[in-house]
C-alpha positions in Angstrom: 25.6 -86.4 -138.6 25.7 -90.0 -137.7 28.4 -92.1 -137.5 29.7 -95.7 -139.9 28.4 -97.9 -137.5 25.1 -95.9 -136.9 24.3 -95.8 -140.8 24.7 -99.6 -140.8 22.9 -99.9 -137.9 20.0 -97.9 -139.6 20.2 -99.8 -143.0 20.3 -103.4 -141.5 17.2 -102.4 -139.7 15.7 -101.5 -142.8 16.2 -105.1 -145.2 13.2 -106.0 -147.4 11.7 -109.6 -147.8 12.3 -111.1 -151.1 9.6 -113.2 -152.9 10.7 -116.5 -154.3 10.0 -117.9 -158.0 11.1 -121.5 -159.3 13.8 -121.6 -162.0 14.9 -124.5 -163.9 18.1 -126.2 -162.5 19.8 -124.9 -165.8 18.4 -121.4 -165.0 19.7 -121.3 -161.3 23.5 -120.7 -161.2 24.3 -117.3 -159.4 20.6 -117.2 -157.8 20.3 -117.3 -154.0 18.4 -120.4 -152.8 14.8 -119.2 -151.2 14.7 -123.1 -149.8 16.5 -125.8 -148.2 18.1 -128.7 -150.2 17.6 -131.8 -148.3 19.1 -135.3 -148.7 15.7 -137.2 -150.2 17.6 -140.1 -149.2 20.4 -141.5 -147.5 23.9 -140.5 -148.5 25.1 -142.7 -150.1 22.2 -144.6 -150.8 23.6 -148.2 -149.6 27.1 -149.3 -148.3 29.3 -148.3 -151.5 32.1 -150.0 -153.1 35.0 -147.6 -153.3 38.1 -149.8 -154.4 38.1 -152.4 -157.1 38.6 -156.0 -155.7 36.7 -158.7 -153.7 34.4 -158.7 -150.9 34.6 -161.2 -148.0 33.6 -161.7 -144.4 36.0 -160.5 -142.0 35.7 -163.4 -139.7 36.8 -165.6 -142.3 40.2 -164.0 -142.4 40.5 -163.4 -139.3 40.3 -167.3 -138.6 43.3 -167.6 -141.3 41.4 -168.1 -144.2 43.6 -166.1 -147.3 42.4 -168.0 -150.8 38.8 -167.3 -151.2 36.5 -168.9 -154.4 35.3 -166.1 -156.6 31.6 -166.9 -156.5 30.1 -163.6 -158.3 30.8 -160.5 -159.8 28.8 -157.2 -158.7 29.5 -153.9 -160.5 28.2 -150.7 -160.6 24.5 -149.8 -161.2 23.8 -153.8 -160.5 21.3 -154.8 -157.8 22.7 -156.1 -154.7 24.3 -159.5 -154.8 24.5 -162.1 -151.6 27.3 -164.4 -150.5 25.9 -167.5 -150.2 29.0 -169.3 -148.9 30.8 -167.7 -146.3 34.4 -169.3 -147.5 33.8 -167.6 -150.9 34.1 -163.8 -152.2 32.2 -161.7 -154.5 34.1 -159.8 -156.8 33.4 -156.0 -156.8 33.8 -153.0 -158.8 34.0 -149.3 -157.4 30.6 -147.8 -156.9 29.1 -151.6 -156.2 26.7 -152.0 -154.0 28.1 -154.2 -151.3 26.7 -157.5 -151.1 24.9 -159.1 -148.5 26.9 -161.3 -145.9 30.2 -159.2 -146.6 31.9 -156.7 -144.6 35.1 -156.0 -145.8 37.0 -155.0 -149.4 40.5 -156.3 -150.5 41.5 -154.1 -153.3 43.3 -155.9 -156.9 46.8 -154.7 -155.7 46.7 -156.2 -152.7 45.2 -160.2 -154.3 46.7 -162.9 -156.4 44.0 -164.3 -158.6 44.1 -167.5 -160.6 41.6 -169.8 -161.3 38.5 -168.4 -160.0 40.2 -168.8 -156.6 41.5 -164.8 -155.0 44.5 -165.2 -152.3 45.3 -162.4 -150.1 48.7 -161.5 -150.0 49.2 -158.6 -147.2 49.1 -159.3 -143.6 47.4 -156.8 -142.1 43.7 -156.2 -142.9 40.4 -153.5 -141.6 37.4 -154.8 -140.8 35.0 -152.6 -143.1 38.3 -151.2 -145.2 37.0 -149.8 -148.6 33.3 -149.1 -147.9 31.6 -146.1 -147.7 28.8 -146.6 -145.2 24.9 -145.7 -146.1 23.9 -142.5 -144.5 27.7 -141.6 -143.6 27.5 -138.0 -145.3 24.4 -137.5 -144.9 20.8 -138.9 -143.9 17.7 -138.8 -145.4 15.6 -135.3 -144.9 18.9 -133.9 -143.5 19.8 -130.3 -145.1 23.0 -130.2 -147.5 22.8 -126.8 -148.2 20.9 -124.2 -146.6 18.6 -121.5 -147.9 20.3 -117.9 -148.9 23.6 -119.6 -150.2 24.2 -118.4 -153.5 24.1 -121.3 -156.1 27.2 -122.3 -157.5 28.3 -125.6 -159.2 28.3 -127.5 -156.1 24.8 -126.5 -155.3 23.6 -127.2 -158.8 25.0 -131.0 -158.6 23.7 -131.3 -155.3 20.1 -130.2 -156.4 20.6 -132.7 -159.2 21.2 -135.3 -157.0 18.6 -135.0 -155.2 16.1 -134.8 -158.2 15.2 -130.9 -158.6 14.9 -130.3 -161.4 13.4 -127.0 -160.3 15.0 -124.8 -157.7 12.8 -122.5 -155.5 15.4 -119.2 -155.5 14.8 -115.4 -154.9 13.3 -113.3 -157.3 15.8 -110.6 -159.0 15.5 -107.6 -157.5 15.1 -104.8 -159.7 17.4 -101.5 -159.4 17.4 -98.8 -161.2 20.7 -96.2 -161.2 20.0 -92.5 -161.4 22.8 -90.0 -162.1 22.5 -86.6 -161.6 24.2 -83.6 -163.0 24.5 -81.0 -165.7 28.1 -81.2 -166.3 27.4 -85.2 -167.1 27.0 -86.3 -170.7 26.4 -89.3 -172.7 29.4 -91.8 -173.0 28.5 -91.5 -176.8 29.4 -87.3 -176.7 32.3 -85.7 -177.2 32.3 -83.4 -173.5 33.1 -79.9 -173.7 35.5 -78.2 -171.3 33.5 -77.9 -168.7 31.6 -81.6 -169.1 32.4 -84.7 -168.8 31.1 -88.3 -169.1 28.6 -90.2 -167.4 30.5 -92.8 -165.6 29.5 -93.5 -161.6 26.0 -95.3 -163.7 28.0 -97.6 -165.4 30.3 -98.3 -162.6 27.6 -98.9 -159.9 24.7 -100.9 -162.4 28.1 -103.1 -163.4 28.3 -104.1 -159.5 24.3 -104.4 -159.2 24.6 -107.2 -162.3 27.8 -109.1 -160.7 25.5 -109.0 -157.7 22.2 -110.7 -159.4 19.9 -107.2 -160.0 18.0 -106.2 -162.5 19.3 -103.0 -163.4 18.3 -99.9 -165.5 21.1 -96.7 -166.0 19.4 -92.9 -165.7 20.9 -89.9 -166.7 18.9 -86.9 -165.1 19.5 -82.7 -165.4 19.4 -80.9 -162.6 16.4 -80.4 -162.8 14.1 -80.9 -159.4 10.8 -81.3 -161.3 12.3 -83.6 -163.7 14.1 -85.5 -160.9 10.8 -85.5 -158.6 9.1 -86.9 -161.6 11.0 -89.7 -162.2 12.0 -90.6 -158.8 7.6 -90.9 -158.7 7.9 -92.8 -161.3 10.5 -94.9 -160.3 9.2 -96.3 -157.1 6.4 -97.4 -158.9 8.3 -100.3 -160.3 12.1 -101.1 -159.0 12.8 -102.5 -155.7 15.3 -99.8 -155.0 16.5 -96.3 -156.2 20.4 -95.5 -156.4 21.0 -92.1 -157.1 24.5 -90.9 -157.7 24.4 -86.9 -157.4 22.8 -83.9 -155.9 22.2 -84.8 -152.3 25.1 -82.2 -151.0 24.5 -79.0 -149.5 25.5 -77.0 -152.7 22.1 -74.8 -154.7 21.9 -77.3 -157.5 21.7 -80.4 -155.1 17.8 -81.3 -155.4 17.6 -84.7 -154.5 17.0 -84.8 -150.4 14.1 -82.5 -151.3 13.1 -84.6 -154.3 12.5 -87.3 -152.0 11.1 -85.6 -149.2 7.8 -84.0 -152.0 7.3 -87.9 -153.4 6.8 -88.7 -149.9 10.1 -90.9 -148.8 11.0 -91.0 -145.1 14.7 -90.4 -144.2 16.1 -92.7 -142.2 19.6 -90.6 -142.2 21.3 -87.7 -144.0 25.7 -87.5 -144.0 27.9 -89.9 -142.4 30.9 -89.2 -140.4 33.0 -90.0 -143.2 35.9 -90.1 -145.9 34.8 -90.6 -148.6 31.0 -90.5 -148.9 29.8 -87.6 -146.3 26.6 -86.6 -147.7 25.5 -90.0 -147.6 21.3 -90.1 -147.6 18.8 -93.5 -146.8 15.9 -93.8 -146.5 12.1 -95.9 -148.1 9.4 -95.2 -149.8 5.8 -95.4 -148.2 5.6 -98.3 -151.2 8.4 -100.1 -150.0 11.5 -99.1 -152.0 14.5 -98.9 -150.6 16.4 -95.6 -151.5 19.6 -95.1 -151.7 21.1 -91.5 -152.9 24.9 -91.3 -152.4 27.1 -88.5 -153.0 28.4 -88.2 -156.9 32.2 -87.9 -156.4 33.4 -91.5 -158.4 34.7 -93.2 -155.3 32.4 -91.7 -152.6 29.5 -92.9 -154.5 31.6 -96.3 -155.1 32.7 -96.7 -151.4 29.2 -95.8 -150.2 27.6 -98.6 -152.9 30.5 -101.2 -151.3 30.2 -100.3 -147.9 27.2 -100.2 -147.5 24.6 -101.1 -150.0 26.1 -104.7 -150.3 25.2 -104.7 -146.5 22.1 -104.2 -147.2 21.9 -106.6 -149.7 23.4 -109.4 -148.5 21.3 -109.3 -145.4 18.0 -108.9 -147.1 18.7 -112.2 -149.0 19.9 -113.8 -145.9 23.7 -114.4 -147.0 25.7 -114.5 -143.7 29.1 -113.5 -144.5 31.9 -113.0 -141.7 33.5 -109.1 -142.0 36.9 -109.9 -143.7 40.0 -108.1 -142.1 43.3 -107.0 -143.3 46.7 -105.9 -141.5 47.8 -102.2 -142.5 51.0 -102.9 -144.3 52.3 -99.7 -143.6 52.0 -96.6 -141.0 49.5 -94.2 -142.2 48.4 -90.7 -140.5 44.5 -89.2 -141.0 43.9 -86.4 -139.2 40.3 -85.2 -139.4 38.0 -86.9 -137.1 36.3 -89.0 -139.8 35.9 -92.5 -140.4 38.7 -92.8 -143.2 37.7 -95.7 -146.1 41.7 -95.9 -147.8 41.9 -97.4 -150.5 44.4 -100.1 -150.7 46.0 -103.1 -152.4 45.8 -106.3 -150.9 48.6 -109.3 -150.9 49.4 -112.3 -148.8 51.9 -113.0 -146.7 53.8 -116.4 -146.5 51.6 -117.2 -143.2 48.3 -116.4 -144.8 47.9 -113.4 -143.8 45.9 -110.1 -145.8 47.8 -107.2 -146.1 46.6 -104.0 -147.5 49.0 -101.2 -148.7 47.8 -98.0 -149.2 47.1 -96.5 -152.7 47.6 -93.1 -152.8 45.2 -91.0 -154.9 43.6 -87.5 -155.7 40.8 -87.2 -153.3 37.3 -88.8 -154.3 37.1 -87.2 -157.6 40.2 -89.3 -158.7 38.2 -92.0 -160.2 41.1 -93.9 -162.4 42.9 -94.8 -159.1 39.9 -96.9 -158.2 41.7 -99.3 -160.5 45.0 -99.5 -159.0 43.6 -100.3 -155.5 41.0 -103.7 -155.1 39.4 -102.5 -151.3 38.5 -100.1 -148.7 40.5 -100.2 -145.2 38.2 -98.7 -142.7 39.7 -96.5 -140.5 38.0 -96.1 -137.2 37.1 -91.8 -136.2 38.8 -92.2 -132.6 42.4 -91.8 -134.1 44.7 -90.1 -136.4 47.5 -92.7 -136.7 47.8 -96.0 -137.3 50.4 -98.5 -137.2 52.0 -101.1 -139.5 50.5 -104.1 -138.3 47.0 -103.5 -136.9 44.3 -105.1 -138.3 41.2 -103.3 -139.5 38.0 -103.9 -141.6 38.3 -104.4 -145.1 35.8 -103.9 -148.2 37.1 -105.7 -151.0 35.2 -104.6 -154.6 37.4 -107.4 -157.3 
């Protein structure tokens, strides 16, 4: 039995390389980028306008000059305009290119205008006030936003921006869920006494689709030549297996030997763990990725949170800093297991998260998965822990 941070170790080892397909920029939102967006030009594009008013040379003004001769009007979307008397100003519009011989913008509330002729009436004035310099956010062929970002509407107006109307992004990979179990049924049957609903398929292919898979939701027997079968069948086409079920130590658990006859390496069998124990990794000689975690609803929820989002995030390349949370109350764990608790999470008034333990019924109680939004990891070297200390969290809302 290897511990947390072996297993993550072990799995982080073990990321895949996703190809990359192009998508249409309406296509793209919620895809991770498989290329750099770069500034195709400078940002902005020329020294922009951003105030209403005039332009003038600074000098002027500084020598005393305050009533300047309106000698053109540029606006937006115009080509650029040049002063061609120094004593005059060009009147501008928000967005204008700024013309040529100018340096400095006086916005409306801050003129009298009458007559073609624009007086300055405050008394202290910037030289360059009101522009937005070319190339101050950003220069030609410089990256805006990096590859493995996830594309959100920010990155869809800056790929717009720069003229893509096709984005190079990851391919979907394809997942499929297998749940194992004779006492599972259909959602669509009425269970008997000793029965009861397929559920851990639907809740783990709903966090594989808010993630970006392709997904596909198995109910097996068990049955170890039926299970064998499919699990053959399986790696044939889907990037990576998921099974819920069957991989304790109990007669009826077929699934570590499943694997073993289609030829899959394990990487790792059980986890120093609460939830989540009989926890088994491992890949296919093809290339899939294997995941079978125990069935109880939130081992086989914690494990998929924990650990499989890991995975995923680091085989797209997403970099994402481990979020912690402050215990908002003591709380005592006494076997010497890695403890995921599931808790509620608030804010204090100084920002900080604080997660309160939500008691439950072991890791059969699937309904309090609801009341709680994370996992607090509790390290293996202790049995107590204190109001106040700070340990990692696993948020799944």
């Amino acid at each position: 039995m290897i511990t947390v941070e072996q297993a993550e170790q072990i799995i982080l080892e073990n990321t895949i390389q996703i190809p990359a397909e192009k998508v249409g920029i309406n296509d793209a939102l919620g895809r991770i980028l498989a290329e750099d967006l770069c500034a195709d030009r400078d940002f902005p594009p020329f020294n922009r306008v951003t105030m209403d008013g005039i332009a003038i040379r600074f000098e002027q003004w500084r020598s005393g000059q305050t009533a300047f001769s309106i000698e053109a009007t540029a606006a937006a979307g115009n080509p650029e305009k040049t002063l061609g008397n120094n004593q005059n100003c060009i009147e501008v519009m928000t967005g204008a290119m700024l013309p040529v011989n100018t340096d400095t913008v006086i916005r409306y509330e801050d003129l009298s205008i009458k007559d073609k002729v624009a007086t300055i009436t405050v008394d202290n004035l910037l030289v360059g006030q009101n522009i937005h310099l070319q190339g101050s956010d950003r220069k030609n062929g410089d990256i805006i936003v990096p590859k493995g970002r996830k594309i959100s509407a920010a990155e869809i107006g800056v790929a717009a921006t720069i003229g893509k109307a096709e984005i190079l992004v990851q391919r979907k990979l394809r997942a499929v869920v297998i749940s194992t179990g004779e006492e599972i049924v259909s959602i669509t049957e009425t269970p008997l006494p000793h029965q009861i609903r397929t559920s851990n398929g639907y809740a783990l292919q709903a966090c594989l689709k808010n993630w970006g898979l392709e997904t596909e939701n198995v109910l097996l027997p068990d049955d170890q030549a039926i299970i064998e079968s499919k699990i053959a069948e399986f790696m044939e086409t889907f990037d990576v297996l998921i099974l819920s079920g069957g991989v304790s130590a109990g007669k009826f658990d077929f699934v570590p030997q499943a694997l073993e006859n289609q030829g899959v390496k394990k990487l790792f069998h059980k986890v120093s763990q609460r939830p989540g124990k009989p926890f088994w990794f491992g890949k296919s000689a093809k290339g899939s990725s294997i995941f079978a975690l125990p069935g109880n609803p939130v081992s086989t929820f914690m494990c998929l949170n924990r650990y499989f989002k890991k995975w995923l995030d680091a085989s797209q390349g997403i970099e994402n800093e481990q979020l912690m949370a402050e215990l908002a109350e003591d709380f005592t764990f006494k076997p010497e297991l890695t403890f995921f608790l599931q808790v509620k999470l608030s804010y204090s008034l100084t920002g900080k998260i604080l997660a309160s333990p939500v008691e439950g019924h072991g890791s059969g109680d699937l309904a309090n998965l609801v009341e709680a939004d994370a996992f607090l990891e509790l390290p293996l070297e202790r049995s107590f822990f204190n109001k106040g200390e700070v340990f990692k969290v696993f948020m799944y809302r």
